[in-house]
Structures are given as C-alpha cells and as structure tokens.
LOFI-971130 format. One record per residue (C-alpha): x, y negated, z negated; residue number from 1; residue in one letter. Coordinates in steps of 0.5 Angstrom, whole numbers, plus 500, padded with zeros to 3 digits. Each point is the difference from the previous one (the first is absolute). Example, Ala and Ser with C-alpha at 12.3 -4.5 7.8 and 13.67 -1.06 7.14 Angstrom:
% residues 2
> X/Y/Z/n/res
> 525/509/484/1/A;
> 502/493/502/2/S;
END
This chain:
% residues 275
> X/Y/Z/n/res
> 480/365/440/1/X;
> 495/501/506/2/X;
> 504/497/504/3/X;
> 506/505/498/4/X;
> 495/504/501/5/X;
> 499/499/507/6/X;
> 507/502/502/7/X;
> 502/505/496/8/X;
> 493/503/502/9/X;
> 501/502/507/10/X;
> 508/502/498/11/X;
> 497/505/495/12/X;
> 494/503/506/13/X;
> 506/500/505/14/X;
> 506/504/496/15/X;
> 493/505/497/16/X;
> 498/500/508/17/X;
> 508/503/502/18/X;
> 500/505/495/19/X;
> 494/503/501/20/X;
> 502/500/508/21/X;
> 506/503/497/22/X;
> 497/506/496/23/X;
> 495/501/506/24/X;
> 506/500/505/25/X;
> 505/504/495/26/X;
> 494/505/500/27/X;
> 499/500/507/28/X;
> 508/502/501/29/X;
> 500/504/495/30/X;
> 495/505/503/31/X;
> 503/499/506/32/X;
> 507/503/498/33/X;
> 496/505/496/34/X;
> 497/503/506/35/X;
> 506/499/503/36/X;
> 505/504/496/37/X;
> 494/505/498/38/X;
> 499/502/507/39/X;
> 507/501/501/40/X;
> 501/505/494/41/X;
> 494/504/504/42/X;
> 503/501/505/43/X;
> 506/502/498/44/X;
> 495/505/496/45/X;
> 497/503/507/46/X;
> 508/500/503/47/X;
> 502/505/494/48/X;
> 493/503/501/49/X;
> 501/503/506/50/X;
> 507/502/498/51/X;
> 498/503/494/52/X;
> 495/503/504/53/X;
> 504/504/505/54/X;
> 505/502/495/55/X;
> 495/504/496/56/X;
> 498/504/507/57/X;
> 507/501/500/58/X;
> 502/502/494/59/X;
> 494/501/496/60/X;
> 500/495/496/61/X;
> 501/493/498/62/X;
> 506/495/499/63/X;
> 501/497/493/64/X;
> 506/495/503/65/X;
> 499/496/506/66/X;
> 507/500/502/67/X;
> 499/507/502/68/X;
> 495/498/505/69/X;
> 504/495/503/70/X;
> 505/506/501/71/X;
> 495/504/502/72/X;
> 499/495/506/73/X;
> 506/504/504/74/X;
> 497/507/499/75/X;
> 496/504/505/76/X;
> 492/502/500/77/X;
> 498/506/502/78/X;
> 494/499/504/79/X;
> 496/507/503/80/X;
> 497/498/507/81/X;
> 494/503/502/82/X;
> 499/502/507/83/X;
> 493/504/503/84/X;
> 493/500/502/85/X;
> 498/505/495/86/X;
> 492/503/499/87/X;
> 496/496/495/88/X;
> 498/506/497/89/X;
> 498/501/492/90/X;
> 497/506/499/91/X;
> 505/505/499/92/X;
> 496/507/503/93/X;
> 500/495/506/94/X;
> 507/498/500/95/X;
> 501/508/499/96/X;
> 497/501/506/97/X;
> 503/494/504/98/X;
> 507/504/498/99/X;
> 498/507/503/100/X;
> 496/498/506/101/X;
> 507/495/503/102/X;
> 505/507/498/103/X;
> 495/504/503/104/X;
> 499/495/506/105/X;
> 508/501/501/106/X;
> 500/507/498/107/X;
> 495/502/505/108/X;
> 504/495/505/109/X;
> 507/504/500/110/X;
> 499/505/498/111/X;
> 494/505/501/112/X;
> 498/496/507/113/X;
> 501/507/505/114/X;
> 496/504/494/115/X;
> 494/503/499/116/X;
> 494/497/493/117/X;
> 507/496/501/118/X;
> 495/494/495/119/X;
> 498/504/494/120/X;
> 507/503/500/121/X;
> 503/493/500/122/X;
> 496/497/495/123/X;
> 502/506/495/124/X;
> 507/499/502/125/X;
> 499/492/498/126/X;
> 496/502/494/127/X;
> 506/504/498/128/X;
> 505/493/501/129/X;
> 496/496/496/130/X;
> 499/505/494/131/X;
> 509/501/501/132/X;
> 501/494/502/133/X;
> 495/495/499/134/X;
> 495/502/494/135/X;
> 504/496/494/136/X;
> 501/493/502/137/X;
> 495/495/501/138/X;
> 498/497/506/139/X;
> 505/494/502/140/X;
> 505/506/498/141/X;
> 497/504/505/142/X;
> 499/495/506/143/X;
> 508/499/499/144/X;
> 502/507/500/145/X;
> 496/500/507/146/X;
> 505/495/503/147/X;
> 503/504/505/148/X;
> 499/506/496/149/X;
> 504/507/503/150/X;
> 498/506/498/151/X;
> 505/506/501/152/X;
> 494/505/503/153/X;
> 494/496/501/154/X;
> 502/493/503/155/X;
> 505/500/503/156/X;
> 500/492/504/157/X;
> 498/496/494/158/X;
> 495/495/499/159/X;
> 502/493/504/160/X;
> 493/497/497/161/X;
> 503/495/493/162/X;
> 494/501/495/163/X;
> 504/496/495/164/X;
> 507/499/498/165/X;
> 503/497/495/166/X;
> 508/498/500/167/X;
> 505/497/494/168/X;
> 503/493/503/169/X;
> 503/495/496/170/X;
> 500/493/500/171/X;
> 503/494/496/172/X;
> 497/498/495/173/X;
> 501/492/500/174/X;
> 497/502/508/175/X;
> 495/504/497/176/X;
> 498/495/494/177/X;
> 501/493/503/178/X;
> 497/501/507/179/X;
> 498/495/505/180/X;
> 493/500/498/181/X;
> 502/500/492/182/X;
> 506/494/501/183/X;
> 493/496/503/184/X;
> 495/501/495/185/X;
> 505/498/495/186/X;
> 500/492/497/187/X;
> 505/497/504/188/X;
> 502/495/495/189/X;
> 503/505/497/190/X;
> 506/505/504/191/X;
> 501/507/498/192/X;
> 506/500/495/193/X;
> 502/507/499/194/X;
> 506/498/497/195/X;
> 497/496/494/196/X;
> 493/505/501/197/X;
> 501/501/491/198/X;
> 501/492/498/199/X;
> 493/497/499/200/X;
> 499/495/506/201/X;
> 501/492/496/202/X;
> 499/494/504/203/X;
> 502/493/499/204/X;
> 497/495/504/205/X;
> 497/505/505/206/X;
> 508/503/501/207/X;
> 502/507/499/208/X;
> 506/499/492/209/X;
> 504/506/500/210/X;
> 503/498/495/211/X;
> 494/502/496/212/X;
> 502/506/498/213/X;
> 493/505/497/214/X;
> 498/507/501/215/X;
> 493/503/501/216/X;
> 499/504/495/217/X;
> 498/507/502/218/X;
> 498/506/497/219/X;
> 498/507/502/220/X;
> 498/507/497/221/X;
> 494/506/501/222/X;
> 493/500/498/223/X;
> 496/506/500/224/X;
> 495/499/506/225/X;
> 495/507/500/226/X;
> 504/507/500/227/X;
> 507/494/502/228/X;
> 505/496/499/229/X;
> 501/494/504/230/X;
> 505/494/500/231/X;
> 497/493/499/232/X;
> 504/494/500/233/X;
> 499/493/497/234/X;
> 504/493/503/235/X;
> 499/493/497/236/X;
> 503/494/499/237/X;
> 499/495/494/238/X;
> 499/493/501/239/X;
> 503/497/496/240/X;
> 505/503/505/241/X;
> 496/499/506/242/X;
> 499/492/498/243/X;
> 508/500/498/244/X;
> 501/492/498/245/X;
> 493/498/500/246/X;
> 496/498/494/247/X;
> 495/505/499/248/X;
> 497/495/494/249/X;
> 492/497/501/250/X;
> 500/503/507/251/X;
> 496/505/500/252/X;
> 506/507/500/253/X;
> 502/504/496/254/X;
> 506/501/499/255/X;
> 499/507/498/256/X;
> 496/502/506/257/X;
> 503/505/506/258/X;
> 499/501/507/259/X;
> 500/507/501/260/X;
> 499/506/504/261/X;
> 499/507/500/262/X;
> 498/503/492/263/X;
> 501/506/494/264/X;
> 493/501/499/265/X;
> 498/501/508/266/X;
> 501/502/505/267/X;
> 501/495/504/268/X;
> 505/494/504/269/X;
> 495/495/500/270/X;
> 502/493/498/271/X;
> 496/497/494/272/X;
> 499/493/504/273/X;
> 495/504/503/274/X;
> 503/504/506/275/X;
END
C-alpha cells in the first residue's frame, strides 16, 4: 500500500498543482478580458457623450435613439465667435458711464469741434443717445452696438475701435466633435465607429465581433430643477451583453450590472466607473 502510495502520491500533487495553476491563470485571463471589453464599452460611451452633448446645444435636448447621432454626424454647428478686446468693467453705473464718455468723445470730435462750451453740449447729446439708443440693453449689447456705430446727426464717421463682436458661423459637426486634440485623448485600442456607434462593443479574443448585435439602453425625459425643467439622459450597457460568450459563473460579475452614463435623477453625464 506504501509502495502504491509513493507513485500514486506525487500523481495526485501534480494534477492538483495544474489545476490550481489553471484556475490562477483563467482568473488572471479573465480580468484581462474583463478590463479589456469594459473599457471598450467606456469608450464608446464617452463618443456618444460628445454627440449627445452637442445634439442638445442644438436641438435642446437629448437623443433617445443612437442612430440619430450617427446622422447627426453630417449636419452643421452653429458656432458664435467672438472678437474684441472689451473693458472689464462689473459695475453697472460705471459701465453706464464708459458708454456716455466714448459717444461724447465722438460727438465732440465730429460734430461740435468749431463750437463754443462744445463739451458740456456733447456730452448732453451723448446722454441723449444713450437713453434712446443705449439705456435698455445690457453691457456686452452695448459695446456690439458701438462697432462702427453711425448716428444720422451726431456721429457721422462711426466708431473703427471693435469693442466686441460676435458673429454666427457653422461648422461640422464630426470637425467639431471629433477634433484632432479629441481623436488623441482617445483609447487607440479602439477606432471611432460611427456607423455601429448604437451597438454595445463585443470582443472575443481582443478583436472587435460585429456580429454581436446588442444596443445601449437609452432613456431621456425632464426633471424639475428650481423654477425649471431641464432634459436629462441615461446610457447603459447590461454586462451580461458586455461579457457576451463568457461565463459570468464564480467570476465575481454580475451579469445584471450595467456600464452607465449620464442619469434620470440628476443631472449629470458622469460615468459610474468614476469619470
């Protein structure tokens, strides 16, 4: 039996020393896989984040099918651009004043400059402009109104100093969106694909399978913050989709778990991965 014993010994040692290594290794190609597929999930998240985000500057509010985004893609921004060097100035009676003193510079200059007590009359002439002209729009409105401002009586060259101006121009969105610096910061390991943007990334052995064909659940609506309502948007990912072909038994995973961004309770776009 001692004799049995020493051969049959070292047979057991050895099948029970590969299967822990087994299960040591599986685990350790598990988590691999496991943080492989998750962060393609993530970022597919963040692509459909920017989207989602600039569709709402557009529009409003969010997109509850993906697949608009990907049309979305071809459409235009408008986009204001904002030119000038204007005065930081906060007060209000201060900024009234900075008004009335450059129209009555102006006045003063074109119009009453071979006139008697010419500055006290100028500067009643600016008041009036300001209060016709001036008096109902706020600050940033009135330093646009003064770019090359032309009063029929008073001033009649206009103003060449640009206080600030703000002009409408579109761009494209993907340019917009998906910009170099962007297009960098992303995960290399996965290219931006626009066309499946609404399927829920799978891979098997660390290649994209495109014929795993699942959706993000996406779901939008309204929540009252203060006085209003304001759009909010939730994105997930089951994982039992996301581990799609891989057993979830023992691993630590719950099949039942999502990858999710954004939220119908806040309002946020946050990622619940902690970003």
């Amino acid at each position: 039996m001692i004799e049995k014993l020493k051969y049959i010994l070292p047979i057991a040692i050895l099948i029970l020393s590969f299967g822990i290594f087994k299960s040591i290794n599986d685990q350790i190609q598990f988590e691999k896989e496991s943080k492989f597929r998750e962060d393609a999930v993530k970022q597919r998240l963040r692509d459909i984040r920017k989207l989602q985000i600039a569709y709402k500057r557009k529009y409003n509010y969010y997109s509850e099918k993906i697949q608009n985004l990907s049309d979305f893609v071809n459409e235009d921004l408008d986009v204001v651009k904002v030119t000038g060097n204007p005065p930081n100035i906060r007060d209000k009676q201060e900024q009234k004043l900075y008004i009335i003193n450059y129209l009555t510079k102006k006045v003063l200059i074109q119009y009453y400059r071979k006139e008697k007590e010419k500055s006290s009359r100028a500067k009643d002439k600016a008041k009036n402009i300001y209060k016709n002209e001036f008096e109902n729009l706020n600050f940033e409105e009135q330093l646009m109104k003064l770019n090359n401002y032309k009063h029929s009586k008073y001033i009649k060259k206009g103003i060449d100093t640009i206080f600030l101006k703000k002009d409408t121009i579109k761009i494209n969105v993907k340019k917009t969106i998906f910009s170099e610096e962007y297009m960098k910061e992303r995960d290399q390991r996965f290219p931006l694909d626009l066309k499946n943007l609404k399927y829920i990334p799978v891979y098997n052995n660390y290649k994209i399978n495109n014929e795993v064909r699942k959706e993000f659940y996406v779901k939008t609506k309204k929540i009252k913050k203060g006085s209003s309502f304001v759009p909010v948007l939730l994105i997930a990912a089951v994982k039992q989709d996301v581990y799609n072909g891989i057993s979830l038994k023992n691993k630590g995973v719950s099949p039942e778990d999502s990858i999710i961004i954004g939220s119908l309770k806040e309002v946020t776009l946050d990622g619940n991965w902690g970003e």
